[in-house]
C-alpha positions in Angstrom: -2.9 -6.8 18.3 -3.0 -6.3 14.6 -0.5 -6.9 12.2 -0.1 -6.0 8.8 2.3 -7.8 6.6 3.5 -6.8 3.5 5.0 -8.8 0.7 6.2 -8.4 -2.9 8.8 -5.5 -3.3 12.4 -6.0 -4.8 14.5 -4.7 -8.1 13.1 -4.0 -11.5 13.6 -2.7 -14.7 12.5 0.5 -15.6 9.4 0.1 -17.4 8.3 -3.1 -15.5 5.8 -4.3 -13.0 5.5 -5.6 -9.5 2.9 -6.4 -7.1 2.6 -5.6 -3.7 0.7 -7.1 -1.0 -0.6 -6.7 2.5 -2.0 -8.7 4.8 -4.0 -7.3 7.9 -4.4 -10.1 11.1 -5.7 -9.8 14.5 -8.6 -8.6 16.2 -10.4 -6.7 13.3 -14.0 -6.1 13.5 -13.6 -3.3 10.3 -11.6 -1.7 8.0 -12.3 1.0 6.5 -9.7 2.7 5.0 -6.6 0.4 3.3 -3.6 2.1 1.9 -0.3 2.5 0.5 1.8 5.2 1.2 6.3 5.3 0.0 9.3 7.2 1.6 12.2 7.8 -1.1 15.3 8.9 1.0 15.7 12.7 2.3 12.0 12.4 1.5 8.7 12.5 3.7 6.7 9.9 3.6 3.5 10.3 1.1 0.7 8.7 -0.3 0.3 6.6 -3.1 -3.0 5.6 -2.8 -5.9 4.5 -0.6 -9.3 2.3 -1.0 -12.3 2.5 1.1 -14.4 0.0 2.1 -16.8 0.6 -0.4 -14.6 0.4 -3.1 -13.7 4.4 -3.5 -9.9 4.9 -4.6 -8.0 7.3 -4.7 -4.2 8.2 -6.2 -1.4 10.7 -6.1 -1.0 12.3 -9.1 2.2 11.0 -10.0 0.8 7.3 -10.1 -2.5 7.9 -11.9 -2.9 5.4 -14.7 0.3 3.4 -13.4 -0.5 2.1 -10.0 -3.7 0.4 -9.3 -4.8 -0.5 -5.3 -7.8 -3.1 -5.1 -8.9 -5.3 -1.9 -10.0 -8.8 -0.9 -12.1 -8.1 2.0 -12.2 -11.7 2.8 -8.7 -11.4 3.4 -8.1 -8.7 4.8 -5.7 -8.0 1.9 -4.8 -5.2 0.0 -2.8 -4.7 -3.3 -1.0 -2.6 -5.5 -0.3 -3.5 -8.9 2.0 -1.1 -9.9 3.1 -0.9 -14.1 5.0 1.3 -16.1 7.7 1.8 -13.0 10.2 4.7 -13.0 13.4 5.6 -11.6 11.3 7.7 -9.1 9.3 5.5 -8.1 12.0 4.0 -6.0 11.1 4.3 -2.0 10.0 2.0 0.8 6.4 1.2 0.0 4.5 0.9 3.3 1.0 -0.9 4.2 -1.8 1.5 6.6 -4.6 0.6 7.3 -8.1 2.6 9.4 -9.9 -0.4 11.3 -12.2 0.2 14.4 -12.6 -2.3 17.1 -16.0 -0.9 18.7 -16.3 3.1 18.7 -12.6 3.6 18.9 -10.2 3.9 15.7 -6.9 2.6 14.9 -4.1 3.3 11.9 -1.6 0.5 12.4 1.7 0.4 10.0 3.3 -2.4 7.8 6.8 -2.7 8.6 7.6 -1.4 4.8 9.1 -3.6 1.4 11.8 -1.8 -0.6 10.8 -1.3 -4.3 13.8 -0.4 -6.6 13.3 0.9 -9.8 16.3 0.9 -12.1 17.3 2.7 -15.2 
């Protein structure tokens, strides 16, 4: 059974900068796909951005130039130094990742770290 764990969410200024991490364990032959994705409240759940396994990132518009996701494949990490936070940027920040064991594919879930972003 994989797990991911996620670390590094909590309260911050306007303006300032956390890190999150995520920490995939268990029987992993591959990932592909690692990402971040947030829920605000009365809000669906979206995503903020996503790396490949080759490196290939990708962003939602409204974190361009503020957020960026890198990986230790050696860890099975995945990080998101975000900068610059807003207001809006308050939601529960959750950990996906797209690993295959053999032909078949999986997309297991962190269990989410709550990233407040004060005015």
């Amino acid at each position: 059974q994989v797990q991911l764990v996620e670390s590094g969410g909590g309260l911050v200024q306007a303006g300032g900068s956390l890190r999150l991490s995520c920490a995939a364990s268990g029987r992993i032959f591959s990932i592909n796909e690692m990402g971040w994705y947030r829920q605000a409240p009365g809000k669906q759940r979206e995503l903020v951005a996503q790396i490949t396994s080759g490196g290939s990132t990708n962003y939602a518009d409204s974190v361009k130039g503020r957020f960026t996701i890198s990986r230790d494949n050696a860890k099975n990490t995945v990080y998101l130094h975000m900068n610059s936070l807003k207001p809006e940027d308050t939601a529960v920040y959750y950990c996906s990742i797209v690993y295959f064991n053999g032909p078949a594919a999986f997309r297991p879930w962190g269990q989410g770290t709550q990233v407040t972003v004060s005015s």
